[in-house]
Backbone as a printed PyTorch tensor [residue, N CA C, xyz], in Angstrom:
tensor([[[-107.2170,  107.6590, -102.1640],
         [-106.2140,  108.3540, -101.3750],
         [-106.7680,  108.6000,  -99.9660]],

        [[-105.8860,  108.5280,  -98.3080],
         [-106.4340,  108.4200,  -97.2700],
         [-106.8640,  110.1460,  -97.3910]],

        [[-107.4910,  110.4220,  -96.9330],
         [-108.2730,  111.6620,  -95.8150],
         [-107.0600,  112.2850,  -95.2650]],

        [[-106.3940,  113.7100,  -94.9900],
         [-105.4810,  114.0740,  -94.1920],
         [-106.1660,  114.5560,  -93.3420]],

        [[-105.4860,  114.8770,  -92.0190],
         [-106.3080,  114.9600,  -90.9520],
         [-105.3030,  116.4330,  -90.2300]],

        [[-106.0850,  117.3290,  -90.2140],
         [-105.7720,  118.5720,  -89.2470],
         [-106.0060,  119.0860,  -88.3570]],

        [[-105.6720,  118.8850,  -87.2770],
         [-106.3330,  119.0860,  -86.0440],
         [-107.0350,  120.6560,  -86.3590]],

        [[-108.1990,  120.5640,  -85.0310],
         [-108.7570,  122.1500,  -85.2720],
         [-108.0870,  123.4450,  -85.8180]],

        [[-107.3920,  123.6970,  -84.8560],
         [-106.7960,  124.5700,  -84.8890],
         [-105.6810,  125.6110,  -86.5550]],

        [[-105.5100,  124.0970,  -86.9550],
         [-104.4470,  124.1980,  -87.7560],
         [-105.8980,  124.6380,  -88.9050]],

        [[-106.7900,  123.8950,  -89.0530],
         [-108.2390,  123.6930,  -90.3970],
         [-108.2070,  124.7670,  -90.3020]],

        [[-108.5980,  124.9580,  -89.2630],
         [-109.1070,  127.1220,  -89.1320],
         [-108.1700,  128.1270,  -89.5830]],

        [[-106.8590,  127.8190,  -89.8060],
         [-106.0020,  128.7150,  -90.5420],
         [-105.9530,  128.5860,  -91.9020]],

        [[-105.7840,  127.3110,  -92.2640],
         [-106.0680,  127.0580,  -93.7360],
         [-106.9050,  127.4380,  -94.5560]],

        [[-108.1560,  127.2570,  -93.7100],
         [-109.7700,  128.2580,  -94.0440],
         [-109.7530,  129.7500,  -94.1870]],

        [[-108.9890,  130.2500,  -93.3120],
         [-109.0690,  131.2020,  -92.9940],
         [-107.8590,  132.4810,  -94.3580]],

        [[-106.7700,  131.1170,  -94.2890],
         [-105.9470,  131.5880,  -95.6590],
         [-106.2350,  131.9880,  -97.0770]],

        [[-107.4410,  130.6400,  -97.2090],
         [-108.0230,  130.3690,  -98.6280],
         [-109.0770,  131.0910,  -98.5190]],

        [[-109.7540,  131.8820,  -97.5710],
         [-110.8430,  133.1340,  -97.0960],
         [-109.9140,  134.5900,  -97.6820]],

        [[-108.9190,  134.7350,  -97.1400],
         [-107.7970,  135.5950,  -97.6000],
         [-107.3230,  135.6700,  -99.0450]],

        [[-107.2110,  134.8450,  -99.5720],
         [-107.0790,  134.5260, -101.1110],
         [-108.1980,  135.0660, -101.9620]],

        [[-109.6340,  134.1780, -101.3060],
         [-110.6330,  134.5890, -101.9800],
         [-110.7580,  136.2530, -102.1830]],

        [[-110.4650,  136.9380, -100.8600],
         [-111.1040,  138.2680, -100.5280],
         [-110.0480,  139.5240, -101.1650]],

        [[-108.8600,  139.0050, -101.5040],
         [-108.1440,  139.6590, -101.5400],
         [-108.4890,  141.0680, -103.0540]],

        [[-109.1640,  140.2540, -103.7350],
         [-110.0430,  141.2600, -104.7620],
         [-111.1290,  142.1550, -104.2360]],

        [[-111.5160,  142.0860, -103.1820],
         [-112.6670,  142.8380, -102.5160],
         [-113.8900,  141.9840, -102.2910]],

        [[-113.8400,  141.1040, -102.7150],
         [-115.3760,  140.0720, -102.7370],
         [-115.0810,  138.6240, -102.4800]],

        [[-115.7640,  137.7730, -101.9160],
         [-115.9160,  136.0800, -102.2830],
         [-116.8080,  135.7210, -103.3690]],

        [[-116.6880,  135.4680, -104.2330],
         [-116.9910,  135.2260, -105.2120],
         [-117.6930,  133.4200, -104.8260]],

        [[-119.0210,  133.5540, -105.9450],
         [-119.6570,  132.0010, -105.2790],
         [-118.8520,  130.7630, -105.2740]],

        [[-118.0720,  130.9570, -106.7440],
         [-117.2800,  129.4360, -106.8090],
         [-115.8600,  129.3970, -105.9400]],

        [[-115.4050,  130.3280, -105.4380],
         [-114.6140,  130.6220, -104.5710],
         [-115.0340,  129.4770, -103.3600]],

        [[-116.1090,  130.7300, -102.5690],
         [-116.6840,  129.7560, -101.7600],
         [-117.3420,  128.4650, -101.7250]],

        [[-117.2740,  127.5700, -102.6440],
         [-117.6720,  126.8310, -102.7680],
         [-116.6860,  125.6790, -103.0410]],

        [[-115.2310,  126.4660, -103.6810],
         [-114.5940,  125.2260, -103.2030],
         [-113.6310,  125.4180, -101.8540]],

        [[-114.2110,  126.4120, -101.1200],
         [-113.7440,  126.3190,  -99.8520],
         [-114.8150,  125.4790,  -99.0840]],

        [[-115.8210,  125.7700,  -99.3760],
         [-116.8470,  124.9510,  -97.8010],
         [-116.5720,  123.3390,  -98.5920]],

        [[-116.1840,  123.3450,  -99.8880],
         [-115.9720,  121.7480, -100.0810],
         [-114.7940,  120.6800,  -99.8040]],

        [[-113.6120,  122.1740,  -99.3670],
         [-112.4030,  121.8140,  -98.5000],
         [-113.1180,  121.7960,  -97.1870]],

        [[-113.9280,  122.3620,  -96.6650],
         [-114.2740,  122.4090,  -95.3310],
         [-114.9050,  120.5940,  -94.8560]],

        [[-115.5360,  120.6320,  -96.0380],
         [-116.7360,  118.9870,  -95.7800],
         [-115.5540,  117.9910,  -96.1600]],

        [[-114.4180,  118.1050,  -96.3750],
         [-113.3920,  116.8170,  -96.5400],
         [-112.8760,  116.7100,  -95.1490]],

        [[-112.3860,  117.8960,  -94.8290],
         [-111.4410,  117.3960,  -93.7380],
         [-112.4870,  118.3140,  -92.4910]],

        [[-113.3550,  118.9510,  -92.1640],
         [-113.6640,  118.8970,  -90.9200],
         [-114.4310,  117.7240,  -89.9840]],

        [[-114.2540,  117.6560,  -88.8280],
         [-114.4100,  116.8070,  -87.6510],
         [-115.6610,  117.1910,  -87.1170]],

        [[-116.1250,  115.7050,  -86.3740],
         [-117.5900,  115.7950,  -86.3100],
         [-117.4050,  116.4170,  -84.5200]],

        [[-116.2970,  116.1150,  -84.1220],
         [-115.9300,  116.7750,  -82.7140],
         [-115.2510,  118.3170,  -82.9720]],

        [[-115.3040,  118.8680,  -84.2480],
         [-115.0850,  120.3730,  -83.5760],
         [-115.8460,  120.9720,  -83.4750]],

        [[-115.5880,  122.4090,  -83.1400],
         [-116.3810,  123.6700,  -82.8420],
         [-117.1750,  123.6500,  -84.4930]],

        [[-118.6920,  124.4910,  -84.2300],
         [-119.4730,  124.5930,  -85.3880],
         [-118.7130,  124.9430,  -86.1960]],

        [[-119.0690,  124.8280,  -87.5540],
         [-118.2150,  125.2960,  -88.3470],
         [-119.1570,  126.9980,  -89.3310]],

        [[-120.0900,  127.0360,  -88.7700],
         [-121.1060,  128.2860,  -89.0480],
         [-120.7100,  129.2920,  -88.2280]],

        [[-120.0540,  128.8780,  -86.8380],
         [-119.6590,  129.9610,  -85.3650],
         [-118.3800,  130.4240,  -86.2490]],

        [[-117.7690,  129.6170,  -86.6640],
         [-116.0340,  129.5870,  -87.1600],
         [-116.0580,  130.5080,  -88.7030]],

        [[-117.1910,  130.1270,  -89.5110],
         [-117.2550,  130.9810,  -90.7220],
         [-117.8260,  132.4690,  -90.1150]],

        [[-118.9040,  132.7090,  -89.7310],
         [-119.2020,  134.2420,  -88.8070],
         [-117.9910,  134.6600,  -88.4140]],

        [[-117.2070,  134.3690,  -87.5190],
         [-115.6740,  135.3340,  -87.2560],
         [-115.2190,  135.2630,  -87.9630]],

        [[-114.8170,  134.3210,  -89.0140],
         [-113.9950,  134.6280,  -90.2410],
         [-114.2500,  135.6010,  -91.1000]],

        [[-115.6390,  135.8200,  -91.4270],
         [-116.1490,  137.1890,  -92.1290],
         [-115.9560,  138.2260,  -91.1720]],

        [[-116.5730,  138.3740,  -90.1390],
         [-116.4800,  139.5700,  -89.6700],
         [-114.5160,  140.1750,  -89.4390]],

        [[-113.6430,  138.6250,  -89.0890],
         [-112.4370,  139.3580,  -89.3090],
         [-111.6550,  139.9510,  -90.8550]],

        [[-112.2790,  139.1010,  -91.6080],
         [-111.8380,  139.2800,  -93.0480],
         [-112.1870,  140.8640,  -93.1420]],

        [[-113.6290,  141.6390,  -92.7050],
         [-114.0840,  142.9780,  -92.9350],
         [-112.8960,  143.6990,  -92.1540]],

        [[-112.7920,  143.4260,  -90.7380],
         [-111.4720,  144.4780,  -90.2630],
         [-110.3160,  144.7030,  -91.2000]],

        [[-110.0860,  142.8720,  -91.4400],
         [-108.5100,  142.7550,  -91.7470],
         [-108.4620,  144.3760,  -93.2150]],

        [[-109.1420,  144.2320,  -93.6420],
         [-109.4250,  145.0700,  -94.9340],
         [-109.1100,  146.5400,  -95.1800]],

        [[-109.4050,  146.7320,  -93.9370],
         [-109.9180,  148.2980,  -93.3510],
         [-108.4400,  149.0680,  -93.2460]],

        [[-107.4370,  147.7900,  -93.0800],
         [-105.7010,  148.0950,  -93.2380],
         [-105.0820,  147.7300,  -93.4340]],

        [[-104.0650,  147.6490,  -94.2710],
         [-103.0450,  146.6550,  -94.9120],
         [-102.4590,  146.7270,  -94.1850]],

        [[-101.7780,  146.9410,  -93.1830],
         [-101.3200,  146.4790,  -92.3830],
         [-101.6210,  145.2680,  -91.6890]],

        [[-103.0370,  145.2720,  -91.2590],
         [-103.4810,  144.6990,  -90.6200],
         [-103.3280,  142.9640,  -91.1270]],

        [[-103.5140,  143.1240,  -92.7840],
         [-103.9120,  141.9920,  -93.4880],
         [-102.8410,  141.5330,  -93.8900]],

        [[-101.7200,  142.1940,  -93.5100],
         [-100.4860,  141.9780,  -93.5640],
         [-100.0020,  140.5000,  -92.4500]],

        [[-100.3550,  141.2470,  -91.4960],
         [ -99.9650,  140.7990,  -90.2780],
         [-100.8880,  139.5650,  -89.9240]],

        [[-102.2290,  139.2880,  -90.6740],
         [-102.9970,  138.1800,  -90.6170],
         [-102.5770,  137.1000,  -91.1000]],

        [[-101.7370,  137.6690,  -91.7710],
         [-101.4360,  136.6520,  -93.3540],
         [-100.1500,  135.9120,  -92.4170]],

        [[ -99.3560,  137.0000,  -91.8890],
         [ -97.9750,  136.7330,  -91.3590],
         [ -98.4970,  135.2720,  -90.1230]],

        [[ -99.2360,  135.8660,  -89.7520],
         [ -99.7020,  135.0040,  -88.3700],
         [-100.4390,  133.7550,  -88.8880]],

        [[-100.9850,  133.6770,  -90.1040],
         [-101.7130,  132.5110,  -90.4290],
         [-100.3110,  131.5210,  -90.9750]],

        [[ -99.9280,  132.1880,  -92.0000],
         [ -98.7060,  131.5930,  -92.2970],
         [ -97.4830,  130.9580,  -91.3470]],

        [[ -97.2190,  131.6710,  -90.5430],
         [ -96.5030,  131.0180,  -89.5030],
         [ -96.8680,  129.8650,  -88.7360]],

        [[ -98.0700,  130.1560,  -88.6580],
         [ -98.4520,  129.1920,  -87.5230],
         [ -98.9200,  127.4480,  -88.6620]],

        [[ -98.9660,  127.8190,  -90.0220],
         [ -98.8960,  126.9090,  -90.7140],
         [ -98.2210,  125.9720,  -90.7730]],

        [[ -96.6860,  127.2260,  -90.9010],
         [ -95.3650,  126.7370,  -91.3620],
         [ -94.8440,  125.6410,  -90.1880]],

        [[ -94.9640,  126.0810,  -88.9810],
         [ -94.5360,  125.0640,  -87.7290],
         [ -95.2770,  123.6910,  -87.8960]],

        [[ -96.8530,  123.8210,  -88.0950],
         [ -98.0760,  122.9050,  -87.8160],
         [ -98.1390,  121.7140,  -89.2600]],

        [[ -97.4850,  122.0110,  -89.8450],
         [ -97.4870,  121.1390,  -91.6820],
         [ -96.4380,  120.3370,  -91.9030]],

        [[ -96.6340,  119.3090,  -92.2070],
         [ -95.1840,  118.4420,  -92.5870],
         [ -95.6710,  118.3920,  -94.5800]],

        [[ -94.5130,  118.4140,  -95.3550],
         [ -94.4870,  118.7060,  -96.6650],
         [ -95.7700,  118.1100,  -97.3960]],

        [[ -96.5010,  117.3990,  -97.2400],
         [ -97.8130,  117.0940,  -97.6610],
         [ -99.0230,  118.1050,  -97.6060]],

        [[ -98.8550,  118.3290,  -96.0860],
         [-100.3090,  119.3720,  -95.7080],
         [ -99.7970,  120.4290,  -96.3270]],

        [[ -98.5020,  120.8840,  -96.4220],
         [ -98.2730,  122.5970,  -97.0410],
         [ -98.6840,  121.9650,  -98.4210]],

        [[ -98.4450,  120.8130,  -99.0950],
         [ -99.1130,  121.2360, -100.7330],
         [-100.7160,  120.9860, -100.9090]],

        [[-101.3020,  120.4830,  -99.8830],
         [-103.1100,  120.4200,  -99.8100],
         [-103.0800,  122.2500,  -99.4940]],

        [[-102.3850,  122.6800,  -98.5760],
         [-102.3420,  124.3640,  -98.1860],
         [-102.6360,  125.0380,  -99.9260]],

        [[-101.5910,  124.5660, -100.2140],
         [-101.3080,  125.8030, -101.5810],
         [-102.3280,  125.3090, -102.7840]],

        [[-102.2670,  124.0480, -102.8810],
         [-103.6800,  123.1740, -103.6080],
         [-104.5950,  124.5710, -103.6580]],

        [[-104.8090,  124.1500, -102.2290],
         [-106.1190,  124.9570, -102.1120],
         [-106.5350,  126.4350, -102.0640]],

        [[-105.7080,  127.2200, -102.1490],
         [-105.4780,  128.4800, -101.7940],
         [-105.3910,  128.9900, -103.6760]],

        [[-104.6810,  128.1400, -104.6590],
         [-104.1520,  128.2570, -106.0980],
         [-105.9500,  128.3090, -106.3370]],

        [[-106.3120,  126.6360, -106.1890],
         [-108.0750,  126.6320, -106.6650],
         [-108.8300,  127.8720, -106.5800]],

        [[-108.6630,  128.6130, -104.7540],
         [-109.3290,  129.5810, -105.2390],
         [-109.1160,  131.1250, -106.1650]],

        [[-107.6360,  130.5810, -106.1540],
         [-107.3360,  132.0400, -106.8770],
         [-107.7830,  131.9240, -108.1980]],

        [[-107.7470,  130.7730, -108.6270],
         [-108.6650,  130.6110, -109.9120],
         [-109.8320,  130.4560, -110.5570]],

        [[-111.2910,  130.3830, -109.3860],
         [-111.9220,  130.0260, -109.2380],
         [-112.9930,  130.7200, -110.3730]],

        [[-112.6470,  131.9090, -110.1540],
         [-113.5070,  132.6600, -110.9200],
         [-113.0820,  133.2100, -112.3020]],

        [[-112.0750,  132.4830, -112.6380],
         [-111.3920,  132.7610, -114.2980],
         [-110.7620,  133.8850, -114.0430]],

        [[-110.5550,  134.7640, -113.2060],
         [-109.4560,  136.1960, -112.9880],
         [-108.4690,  135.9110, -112.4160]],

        [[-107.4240,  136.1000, -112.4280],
         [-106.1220,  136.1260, -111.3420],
         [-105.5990,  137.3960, -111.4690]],

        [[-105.5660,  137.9920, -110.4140],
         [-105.0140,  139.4020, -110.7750],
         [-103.7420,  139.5700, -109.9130]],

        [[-103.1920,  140.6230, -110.3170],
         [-102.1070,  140.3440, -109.3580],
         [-101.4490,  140.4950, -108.2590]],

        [[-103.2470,  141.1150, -107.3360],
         [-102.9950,  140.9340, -106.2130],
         [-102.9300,  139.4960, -105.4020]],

        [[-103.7660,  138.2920, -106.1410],
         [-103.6720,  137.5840, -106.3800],
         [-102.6090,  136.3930, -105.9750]],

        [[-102.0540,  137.1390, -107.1890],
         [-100.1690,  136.1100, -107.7420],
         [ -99.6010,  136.5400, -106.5190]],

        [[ -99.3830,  137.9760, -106.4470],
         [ -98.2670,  138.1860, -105.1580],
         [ -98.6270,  137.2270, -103.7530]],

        [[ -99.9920,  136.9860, -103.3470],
         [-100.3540,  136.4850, -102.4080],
         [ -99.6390,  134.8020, -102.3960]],

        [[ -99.9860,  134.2520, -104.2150],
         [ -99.9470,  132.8230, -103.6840],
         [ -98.4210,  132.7910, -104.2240]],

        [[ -97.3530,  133.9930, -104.6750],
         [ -96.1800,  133.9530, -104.1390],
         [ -95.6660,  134.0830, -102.8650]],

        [[ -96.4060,  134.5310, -102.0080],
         [ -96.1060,  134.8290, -100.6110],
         [ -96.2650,  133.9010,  -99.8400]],

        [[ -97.6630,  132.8810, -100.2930],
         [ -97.5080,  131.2240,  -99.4190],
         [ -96.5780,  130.7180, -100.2790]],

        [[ -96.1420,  130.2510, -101.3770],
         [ -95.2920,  129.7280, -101.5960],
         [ -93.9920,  129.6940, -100.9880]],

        [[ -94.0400,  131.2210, -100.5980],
         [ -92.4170,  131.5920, -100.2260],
         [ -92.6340,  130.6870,  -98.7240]],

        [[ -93.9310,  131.2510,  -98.1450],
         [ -93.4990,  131.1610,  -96.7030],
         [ -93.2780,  129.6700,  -96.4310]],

        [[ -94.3880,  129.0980,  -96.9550],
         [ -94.4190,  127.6210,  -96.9460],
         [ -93.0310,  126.9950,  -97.4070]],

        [[ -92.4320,  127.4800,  -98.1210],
         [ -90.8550,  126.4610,  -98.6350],
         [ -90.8270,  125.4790,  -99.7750]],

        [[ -91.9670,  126.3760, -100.4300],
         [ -92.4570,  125.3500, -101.6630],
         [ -91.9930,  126.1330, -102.7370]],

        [[ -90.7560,  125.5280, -103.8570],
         [ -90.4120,  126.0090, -104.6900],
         [ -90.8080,  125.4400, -106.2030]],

        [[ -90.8140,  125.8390, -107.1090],
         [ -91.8650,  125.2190, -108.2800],
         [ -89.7370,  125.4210, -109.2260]],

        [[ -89.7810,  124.2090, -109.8400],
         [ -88.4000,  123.5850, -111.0280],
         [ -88.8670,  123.1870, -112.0210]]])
């Protein structure tokens, strides 16, 4: 199967979603992260920004986002959106692929969880028949 290809900008939300997924229990859990940095080594580019500079702000924003639901509200809103414009129906199901993997990663799904990867589902326009 070819390689999909996401420009910067768009990788870093996806990362940043399936970072959100992971955290949403309070922790990243190892196999979590691990099949995120292994989404990271498929599709990142040997011309972007580090991808160690890009994981450091992602933690340190994941700690704010935390501090208020609101806040993580509104992360989610903004990651999602900017998905929803940037994805043609393929990349939104590598999106949710990957975001489901980690909700499962660690044998728990709880249901902070479910509500989340009901909430990409919704936003994304992906309905399950």
């Amino acid at each position: 199967m070819e390689k999909e290809l996401f420009d910067e900008t768009t990788l870093k939300n996806i990362i940043s979603s399936a970072v959100l997924m992971s955290s949403i229990d309070g922790e990243i859990h190892q196999k979590e992260w691990e099949i995120i940095l292994s989404f990271v080594d498929q599709h990142w580019q040997d011309d972007y920004q580090d991808f160690k500079s890009h994981q450091q702000n992602i933690e340190r924003d994941i700690g704010m986002i935390f501090q208020e639901k609101e806040k993580f509200q509104q992360k989610l809103n903004d990651l999602v959106e900017q998905l929803t414009t940037n994805l043609n129906s393929r990349q939104k199901n590598i999106v949710l692929n990957l975001v489901g993997e980690v909700m499962i990663a660690d044998g728990i799904m709880t249901l902070e969880e479910s509500k989340l990867f009901a909430t990409f589902m919704d936003k994304l326009d992906i309905r399950l028949y």
